[in-house]
C-alpha positions in Angstrom: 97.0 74.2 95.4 99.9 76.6 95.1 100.0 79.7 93.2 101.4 78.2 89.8 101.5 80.5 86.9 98.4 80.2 85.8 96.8 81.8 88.8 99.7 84.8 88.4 98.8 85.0 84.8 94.8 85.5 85.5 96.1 88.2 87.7 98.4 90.2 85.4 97.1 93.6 85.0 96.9 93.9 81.1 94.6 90.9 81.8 91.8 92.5 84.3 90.0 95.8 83.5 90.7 97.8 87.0 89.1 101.1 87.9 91.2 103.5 86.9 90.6 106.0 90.3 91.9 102.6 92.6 95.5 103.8 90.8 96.4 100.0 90.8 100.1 99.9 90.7 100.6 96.0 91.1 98.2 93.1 92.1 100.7 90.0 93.8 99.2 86.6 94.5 100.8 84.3 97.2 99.8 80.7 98.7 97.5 81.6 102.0 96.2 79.0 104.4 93.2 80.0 106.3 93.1 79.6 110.5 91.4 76.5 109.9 93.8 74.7 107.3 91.8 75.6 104.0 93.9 76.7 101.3 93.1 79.7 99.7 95.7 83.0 98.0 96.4 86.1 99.6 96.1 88.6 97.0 98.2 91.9 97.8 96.4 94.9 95.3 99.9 97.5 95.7 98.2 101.0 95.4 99.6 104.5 94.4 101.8 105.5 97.4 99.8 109.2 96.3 96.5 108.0 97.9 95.5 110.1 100.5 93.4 108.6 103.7 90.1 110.3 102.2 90.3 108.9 99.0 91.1 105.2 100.5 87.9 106.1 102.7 85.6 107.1 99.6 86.7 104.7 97.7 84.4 102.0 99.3 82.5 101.5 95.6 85.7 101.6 94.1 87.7 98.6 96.2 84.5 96.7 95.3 85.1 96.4 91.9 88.6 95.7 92.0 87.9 92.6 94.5 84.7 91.7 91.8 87.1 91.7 88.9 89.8 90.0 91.0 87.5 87.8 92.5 85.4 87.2 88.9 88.4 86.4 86.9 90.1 83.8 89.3 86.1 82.3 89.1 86.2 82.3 85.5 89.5 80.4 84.8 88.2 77.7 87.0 90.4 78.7 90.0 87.8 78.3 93.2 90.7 79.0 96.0 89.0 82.1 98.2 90.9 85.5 97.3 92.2 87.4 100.6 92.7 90.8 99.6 95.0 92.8 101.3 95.7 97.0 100.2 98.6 98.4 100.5 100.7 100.7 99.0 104.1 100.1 98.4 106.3 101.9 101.5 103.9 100.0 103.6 104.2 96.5 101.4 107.7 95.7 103.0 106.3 96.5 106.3 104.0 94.2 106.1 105.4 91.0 104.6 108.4 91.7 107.6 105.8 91.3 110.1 104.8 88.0 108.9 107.8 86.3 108.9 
């Protein structure tokens, strides 16, 4: 199933109530297929370039809820592809997405 708009739509911030200490910049949704061929999304959660080491570390209860909401609103539009969640922060998104290619 690819990402369609649907699935971006159920991931639009104004649609999800996020945490506001995770300082959620962006959430991006992209077709994933797992090692052993099952289709799935990998959902990139872009975070405030701001965030220091500590704060990503003792945030543990904090990154929870953002993947339950994430994870509980994908569930609730019917959509059962498995969420990969990947943090980030935005200087380190471009890295990332270069690497896979």
């Amino acid at each position: 199933m690819p990402v369609d708009a649907k699935i971006r739509d159920i991931l639009r911030m104004k649609n999800l109530t996020l945490p506001p200490e995770a300082r959620v910049q962006s959430i991006e949704v992209e077709d994933y297929v797992t090692y052993d061929g099952e289709d799935a999304l990998r959902v990139w959660v872009v975070i405030d370039e701001n965030l220091t080491d500590a704060e990503l570390l003792n945030g543990g209860p904090t990154w929870l809820r953002v993947n339950r909401e994430i994870t509980d609103a994908l569930r609730s539009a019917g959509v059962d592809l498995f969420p990969y969640m990947t943090y980030t922060k935005p200087s380190e998104r471009y890295l990332v997405v270069n690497e896979e290619e």
